[in-house]
N, C-alpha and C positions, 0 to 999 in steps of 0.2 A: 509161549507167553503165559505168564503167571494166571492165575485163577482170577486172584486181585485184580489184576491190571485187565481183566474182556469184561470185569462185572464193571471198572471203571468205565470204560469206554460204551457199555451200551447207554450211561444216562451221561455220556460228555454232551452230542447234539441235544437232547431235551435241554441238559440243565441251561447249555448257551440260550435256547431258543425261550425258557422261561424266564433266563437272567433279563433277556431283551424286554420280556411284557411285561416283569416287573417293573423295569424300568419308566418302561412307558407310561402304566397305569400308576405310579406313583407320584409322575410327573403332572400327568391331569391332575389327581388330587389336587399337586399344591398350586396348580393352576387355577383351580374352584375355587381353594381359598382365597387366594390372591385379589379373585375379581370379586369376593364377597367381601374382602375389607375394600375394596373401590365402592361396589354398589352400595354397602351401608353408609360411606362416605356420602354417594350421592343421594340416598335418602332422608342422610339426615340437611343435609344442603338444601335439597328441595322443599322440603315440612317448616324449614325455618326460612325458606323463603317465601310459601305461601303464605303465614303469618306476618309478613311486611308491610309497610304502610305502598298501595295501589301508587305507581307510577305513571306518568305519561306514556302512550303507546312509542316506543321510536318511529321517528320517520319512515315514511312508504319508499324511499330507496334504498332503506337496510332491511327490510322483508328478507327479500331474498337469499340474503346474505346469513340470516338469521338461522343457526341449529337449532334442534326441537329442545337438545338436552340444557340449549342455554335459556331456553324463555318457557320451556314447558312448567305450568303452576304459578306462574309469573303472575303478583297482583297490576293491575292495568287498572288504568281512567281514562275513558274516552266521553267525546260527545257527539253529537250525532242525530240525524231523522232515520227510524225507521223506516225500510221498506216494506210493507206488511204484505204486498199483494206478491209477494218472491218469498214468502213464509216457505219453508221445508219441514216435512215430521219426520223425528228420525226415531224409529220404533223402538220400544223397550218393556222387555219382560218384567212379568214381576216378579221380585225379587228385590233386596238392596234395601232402600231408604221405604221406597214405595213398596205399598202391598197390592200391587194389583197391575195388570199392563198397562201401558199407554205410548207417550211421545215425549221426545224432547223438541222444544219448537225451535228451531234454528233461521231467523231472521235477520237478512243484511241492513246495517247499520251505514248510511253513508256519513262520513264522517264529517264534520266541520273542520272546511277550511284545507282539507290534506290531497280530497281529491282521489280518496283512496273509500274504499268499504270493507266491512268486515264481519263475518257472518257471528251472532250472538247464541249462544245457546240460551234463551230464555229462562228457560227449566223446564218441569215435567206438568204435564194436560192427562187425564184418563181418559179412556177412548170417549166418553160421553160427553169432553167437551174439545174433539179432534176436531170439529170446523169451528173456523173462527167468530162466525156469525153466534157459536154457544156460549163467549165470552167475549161480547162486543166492546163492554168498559178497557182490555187488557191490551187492546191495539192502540195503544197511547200514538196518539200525534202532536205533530210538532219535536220542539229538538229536547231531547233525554241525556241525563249522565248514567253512563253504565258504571260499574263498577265488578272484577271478577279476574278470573287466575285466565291466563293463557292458555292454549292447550293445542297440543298437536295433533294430523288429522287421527282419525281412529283407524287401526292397522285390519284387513280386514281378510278371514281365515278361507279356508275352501268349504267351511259348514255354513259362511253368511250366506245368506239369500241375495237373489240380484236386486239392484233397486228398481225403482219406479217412478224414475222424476216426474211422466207425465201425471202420474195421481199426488205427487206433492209427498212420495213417501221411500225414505231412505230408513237404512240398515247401518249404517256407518256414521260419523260423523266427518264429510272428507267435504270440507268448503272448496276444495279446487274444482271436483266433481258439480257442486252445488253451481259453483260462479258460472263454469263454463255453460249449465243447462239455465240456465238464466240470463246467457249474456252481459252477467257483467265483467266488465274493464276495471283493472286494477285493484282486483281484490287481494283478501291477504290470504298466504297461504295456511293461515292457523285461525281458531277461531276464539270464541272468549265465553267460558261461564258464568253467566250473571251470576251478582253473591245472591244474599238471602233478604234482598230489600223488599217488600211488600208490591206485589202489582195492582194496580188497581181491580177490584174484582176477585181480586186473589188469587187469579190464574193468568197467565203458568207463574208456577212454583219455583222459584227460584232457591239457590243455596243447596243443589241435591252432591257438587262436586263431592268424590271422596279420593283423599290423593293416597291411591293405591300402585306403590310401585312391585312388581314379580321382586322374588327373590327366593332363588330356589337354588343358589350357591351352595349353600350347605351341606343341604342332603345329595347334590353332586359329588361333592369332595368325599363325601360320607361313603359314597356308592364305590368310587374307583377305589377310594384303601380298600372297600370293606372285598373288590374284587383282586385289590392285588395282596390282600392275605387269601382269601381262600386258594392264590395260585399256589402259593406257598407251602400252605397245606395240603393241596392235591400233589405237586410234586414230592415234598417232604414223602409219604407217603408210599410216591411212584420208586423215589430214588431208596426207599428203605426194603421195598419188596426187591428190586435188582437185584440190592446188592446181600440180601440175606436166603436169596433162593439157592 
């Protein structure tokens, strides 16, 4: 056999076996992209939808039926009495809007007339006023108009902390969680961030939503080309030392 033809033959299985992970890692790329013109799609969908004029909640028999991607940021108008003494805090660093820790106060809303409830994110308290007895004007009674974006429960990592419904103190925002330790019937599965309307008292703070969607498409796409040229080049490389020894 020719000299040519055993230098060919030692990089035939590499090159097959590189052709294949080029392949592959190319095809991620334009996978990345692909769902990065969806996600932009969708965030710009979402941004001009929370800019909307507040609509009626849907009926408590489309709950369920309801995906997060279709009502998440959603402007909503409900009416409704507080439940104040089913208050939840759900803890937050500081950081964001706020410069300092505290709570977001998440309080069930029974709604008028639907027969249904649905847990409100009020907004943000600092720890100094985490009982309510420290901001007694801001447990408004009687029936309230909310107004604020939808939102789906908050997804929660292996670094959250457990919660603590008996002390009234959650790490999550997940109203299912919340309903079930509270006993109520017919809640909904998503909950609502007040806007930025004035409370009495001035707490809690309302309007801290920020509509923050991930989007890390790019620099994915970015990563598998940026891995299927260096394959390239590492073979280039392999296959030039073969075949010149």
């Amino acid at each position: 056999m020719p000299v040519e033809a055993k230098r060919l033959r030692t990089i035939l299985w590499p090159g097959i076996s590189a052709t294949i992970a080029l392949a592959i890692l190319a095809s991620l790329g334009t996978w990345q992209l692909q769902r990065l013109a969806w996600k932009e799609d969708l965030i710009g969908r979402i941004k001009s939808r929370a800019h909307s004029e507040p609509a009626p909640l849907p009926p408590r028999e489309e709950w369920a039926k309801m995906a997060s991607g279709d009502y998440e940021y959603f402007p909503v108008r409900v009416a409704g009495v507080f439940e104040h003494a089913r208050e939840a805090l759900v803890f937050r660093p500081a950081g964001g809007a706020e410069k300092q820790p505290g709570y977001h106060v998440m309080t069930p809303l029974e709604l008028k007339g639907s027969g249904g409830t649905i847990f409100i994110n009020r907004g943000f308290v600092p720890e100094a006023l985490k009982a309510p007895s420290a901001r007694p004007l801001g447990q408004v009674a009687g029936e309230v108009i909310v107004k604020g974006l939808l939102r789906a429960p908050e997804p929660r990592s292996m670094f959250t902390p457990g919660d603590q419904p008996t002390q009234g103190l959650w790490y999550t925002r997940d109203p299912a969680a919340m309903a079930k330790h509270f006993g109520i019937e017919h809640a909904a599965p998503f909950s609502i961030d007040a806007d930025a309307t004035p409370q009495p008292g001035g707490w809690p703070k309302g309007g801290a939503t920020v509509v923050s969607i991930r989007n890390d498409h790019l620099a994915y796409a970015v990563t598998w080309y940026g891995l299927a040229a260096t394959l390239v080049g590492v073979f280039g490389v392999f296959a030039w030392r073969r075949l010149s020894a």
